[in-house]
PyMOL CGO cylinders between C-alpha atoms (Angstrom):
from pymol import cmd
from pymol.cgo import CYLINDER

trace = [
    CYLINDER, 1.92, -22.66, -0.88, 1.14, -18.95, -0.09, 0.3, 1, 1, 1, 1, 1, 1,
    CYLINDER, 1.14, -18.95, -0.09, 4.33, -16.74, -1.97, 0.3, 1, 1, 1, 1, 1, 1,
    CYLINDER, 4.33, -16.74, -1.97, 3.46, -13.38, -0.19, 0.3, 1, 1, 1, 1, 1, 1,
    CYLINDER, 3.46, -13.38, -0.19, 5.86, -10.64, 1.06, 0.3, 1, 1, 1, 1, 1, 1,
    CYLINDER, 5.86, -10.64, 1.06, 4.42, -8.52, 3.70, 0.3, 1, 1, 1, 1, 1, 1,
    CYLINDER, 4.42, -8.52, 3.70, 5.66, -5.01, 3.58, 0.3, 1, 1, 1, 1, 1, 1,
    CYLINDER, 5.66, -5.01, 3.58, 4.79, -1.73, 5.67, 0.3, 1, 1, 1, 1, 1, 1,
    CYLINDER, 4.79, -1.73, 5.67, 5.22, 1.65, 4.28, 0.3, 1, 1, 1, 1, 1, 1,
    CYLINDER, 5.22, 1.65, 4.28, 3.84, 5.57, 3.97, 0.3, 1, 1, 1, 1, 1, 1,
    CYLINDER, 3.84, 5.57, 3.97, 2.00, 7.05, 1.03, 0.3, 1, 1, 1, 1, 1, 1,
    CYLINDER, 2.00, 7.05, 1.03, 3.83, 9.29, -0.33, 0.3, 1, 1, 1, 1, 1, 1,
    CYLINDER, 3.83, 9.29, -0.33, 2.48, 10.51, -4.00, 0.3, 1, 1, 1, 1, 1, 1,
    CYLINDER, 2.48, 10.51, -4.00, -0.33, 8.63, -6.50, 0.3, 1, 1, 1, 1, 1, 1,
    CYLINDER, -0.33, 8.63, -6.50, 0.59, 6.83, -9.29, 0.3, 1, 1, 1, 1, 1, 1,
    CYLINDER, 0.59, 6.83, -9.29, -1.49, 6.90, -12.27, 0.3, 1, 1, 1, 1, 1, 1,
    CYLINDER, -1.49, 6.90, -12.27, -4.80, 4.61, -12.64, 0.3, 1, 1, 1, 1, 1, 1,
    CYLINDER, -4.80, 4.61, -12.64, -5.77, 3.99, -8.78, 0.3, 1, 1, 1, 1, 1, 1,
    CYLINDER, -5.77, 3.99, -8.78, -2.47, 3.01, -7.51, 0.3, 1, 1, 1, 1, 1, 1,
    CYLINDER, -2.47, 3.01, -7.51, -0.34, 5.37, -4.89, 0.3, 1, 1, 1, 1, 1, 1,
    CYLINDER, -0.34, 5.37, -4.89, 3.36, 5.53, -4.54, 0.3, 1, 1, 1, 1, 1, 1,
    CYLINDER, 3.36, 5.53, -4.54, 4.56, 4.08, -0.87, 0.3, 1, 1, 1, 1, 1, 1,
    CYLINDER, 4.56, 4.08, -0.87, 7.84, 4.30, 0.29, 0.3, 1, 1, 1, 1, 1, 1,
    CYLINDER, 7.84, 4.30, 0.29, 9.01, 1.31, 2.25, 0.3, 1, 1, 1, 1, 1, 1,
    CYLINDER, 9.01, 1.31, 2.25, 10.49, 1.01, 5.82, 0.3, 1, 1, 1, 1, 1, 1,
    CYLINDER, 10.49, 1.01, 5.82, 14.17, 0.42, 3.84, 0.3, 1, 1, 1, 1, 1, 1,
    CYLINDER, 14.17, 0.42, 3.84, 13.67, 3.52, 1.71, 0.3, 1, 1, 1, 1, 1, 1,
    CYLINDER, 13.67, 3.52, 1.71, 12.59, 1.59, -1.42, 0.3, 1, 1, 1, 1, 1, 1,
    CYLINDER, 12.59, 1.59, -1.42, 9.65, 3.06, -3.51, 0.3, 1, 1, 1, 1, 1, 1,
    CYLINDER, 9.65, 3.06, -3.51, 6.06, 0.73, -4.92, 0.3, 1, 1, 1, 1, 1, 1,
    CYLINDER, 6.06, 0.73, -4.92, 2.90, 1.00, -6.45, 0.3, 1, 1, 1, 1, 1, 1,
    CYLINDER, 2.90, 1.00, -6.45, 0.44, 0.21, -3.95, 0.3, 1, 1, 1, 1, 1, 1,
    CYLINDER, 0.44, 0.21, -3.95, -3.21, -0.50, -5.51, 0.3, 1, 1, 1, 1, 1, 1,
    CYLINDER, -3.21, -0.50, -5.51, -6.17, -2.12, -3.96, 0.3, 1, 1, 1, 1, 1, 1,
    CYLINDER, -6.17, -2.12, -3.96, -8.52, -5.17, -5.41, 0.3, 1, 1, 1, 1, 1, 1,
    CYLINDER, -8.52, -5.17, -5.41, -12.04, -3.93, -6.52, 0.3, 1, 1, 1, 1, 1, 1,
    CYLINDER, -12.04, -3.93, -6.52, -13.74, -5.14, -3.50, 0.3, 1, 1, 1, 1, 1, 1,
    CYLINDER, -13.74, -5.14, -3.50, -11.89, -2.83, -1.43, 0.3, 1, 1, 1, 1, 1, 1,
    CYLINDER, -11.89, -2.83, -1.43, -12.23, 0.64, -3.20, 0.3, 1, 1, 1, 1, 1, 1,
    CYLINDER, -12.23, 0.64, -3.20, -14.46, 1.72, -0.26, 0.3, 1, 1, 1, 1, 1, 1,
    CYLINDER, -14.46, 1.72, -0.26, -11.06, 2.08, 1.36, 0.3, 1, 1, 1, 1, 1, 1,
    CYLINDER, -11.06, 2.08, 1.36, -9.74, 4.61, -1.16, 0.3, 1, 1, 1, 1, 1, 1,
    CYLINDER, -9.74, 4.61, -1.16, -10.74, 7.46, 0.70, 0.3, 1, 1, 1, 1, 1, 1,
    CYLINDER, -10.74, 7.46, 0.70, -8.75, 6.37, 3.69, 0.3, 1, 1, 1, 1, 1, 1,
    CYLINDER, -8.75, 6.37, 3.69, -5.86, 6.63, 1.68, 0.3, 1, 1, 1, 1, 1, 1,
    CYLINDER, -5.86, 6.63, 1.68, -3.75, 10.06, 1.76, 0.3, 1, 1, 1, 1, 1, 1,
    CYLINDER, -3.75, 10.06, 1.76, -0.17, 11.06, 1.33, 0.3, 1, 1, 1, 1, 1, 1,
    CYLINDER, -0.17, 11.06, 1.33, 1.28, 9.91, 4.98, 0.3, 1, 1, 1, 1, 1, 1,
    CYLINDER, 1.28, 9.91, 4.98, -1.00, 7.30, 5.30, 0.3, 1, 1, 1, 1, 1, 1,
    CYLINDER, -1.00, 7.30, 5.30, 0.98, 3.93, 6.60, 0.3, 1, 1, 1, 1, 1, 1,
    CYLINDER, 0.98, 3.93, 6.60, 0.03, 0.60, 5.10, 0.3, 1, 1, 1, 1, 1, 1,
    CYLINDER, 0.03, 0.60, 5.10, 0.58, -2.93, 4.63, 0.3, 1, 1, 1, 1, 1, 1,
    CYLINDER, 0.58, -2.93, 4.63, 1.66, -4.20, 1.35, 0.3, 1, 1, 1, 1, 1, 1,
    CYLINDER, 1.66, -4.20, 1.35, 1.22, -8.00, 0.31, 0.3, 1, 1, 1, 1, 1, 1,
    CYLINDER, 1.22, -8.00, 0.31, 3.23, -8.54, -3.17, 0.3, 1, 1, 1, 1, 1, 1,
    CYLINDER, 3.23, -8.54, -3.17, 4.90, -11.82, -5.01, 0.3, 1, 1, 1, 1, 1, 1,
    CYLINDER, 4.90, -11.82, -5.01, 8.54, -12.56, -4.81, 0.3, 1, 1, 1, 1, 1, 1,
    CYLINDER, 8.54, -12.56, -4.81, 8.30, -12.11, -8.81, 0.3, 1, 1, 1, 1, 1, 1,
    CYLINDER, 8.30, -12.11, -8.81, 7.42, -8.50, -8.74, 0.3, 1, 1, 1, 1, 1, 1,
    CYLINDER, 7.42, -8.50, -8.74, 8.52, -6.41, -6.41, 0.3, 1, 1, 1, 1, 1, 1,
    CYLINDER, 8.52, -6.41, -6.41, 7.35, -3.39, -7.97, 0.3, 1, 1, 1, 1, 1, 1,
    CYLINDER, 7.35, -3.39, -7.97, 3.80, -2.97, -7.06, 0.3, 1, 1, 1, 1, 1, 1,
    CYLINDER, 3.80, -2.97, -7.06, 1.94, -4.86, -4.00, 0.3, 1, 1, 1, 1, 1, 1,
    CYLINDER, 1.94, -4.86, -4.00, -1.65, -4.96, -2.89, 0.3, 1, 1, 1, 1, 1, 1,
    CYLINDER, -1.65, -4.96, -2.89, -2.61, -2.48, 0.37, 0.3, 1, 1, 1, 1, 1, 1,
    CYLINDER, -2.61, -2.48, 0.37, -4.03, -4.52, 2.21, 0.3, 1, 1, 1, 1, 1, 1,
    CYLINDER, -4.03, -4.52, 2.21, -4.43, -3.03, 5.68, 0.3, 1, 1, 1, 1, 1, 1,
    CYLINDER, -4.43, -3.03, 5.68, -4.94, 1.09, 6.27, 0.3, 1, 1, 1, 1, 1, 1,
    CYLINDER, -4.94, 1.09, 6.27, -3.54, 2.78, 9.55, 0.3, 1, 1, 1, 1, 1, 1,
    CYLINDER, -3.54, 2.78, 9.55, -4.83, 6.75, 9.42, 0.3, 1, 1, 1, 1, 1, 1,
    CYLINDER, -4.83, 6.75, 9.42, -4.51, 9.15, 12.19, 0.3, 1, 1, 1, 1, 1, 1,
    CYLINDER, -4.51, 9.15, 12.19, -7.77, 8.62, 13.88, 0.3, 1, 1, 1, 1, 1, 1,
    CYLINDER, -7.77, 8.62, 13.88, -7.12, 4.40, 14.40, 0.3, 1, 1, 1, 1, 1, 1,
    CYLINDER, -7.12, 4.40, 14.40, -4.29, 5.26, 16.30, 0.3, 1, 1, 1, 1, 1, 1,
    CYLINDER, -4.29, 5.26, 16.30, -5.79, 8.02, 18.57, 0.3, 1, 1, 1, 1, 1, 1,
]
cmd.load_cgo(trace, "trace")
């Protein structure tokens, strides 16, 4: 059984360590961080970036990025 919440939200500061602070569609406020084999993506990541989250119904505080969407994907 898979437990994962899929959320999508904006960068909007960083946390400390390698985590960033997103601000949900609903107005509420997580740590985003990304797994090791992903850290290549870290310098797509930018205050008003928009993501996807993936986090556990346990903890709702911090969720892994798991998709990027910067400006020049959309153009």
């Amino acid at each position: 059984m898979n437990y994962e919440i899929l959320f999508k939200g904006k960068v909007v500061g960083e946390a400390t360590g390698a985590g960033w602070v997103i601000r949900l569609e609903n107005g509420h406020e997580m740590i985003g961080f990304l797994l090791k084999r992903d850290r290549e993506l870290k310098s797509g990541i930018g205050i008003g970036t928009l993501v996807h989250l993936e986090a556990t119904p346990f903890d709702l505080s911090k969720g892994r990025i798991i998709e990027i969407f910067n400006e020049l994907k959309r153009r």
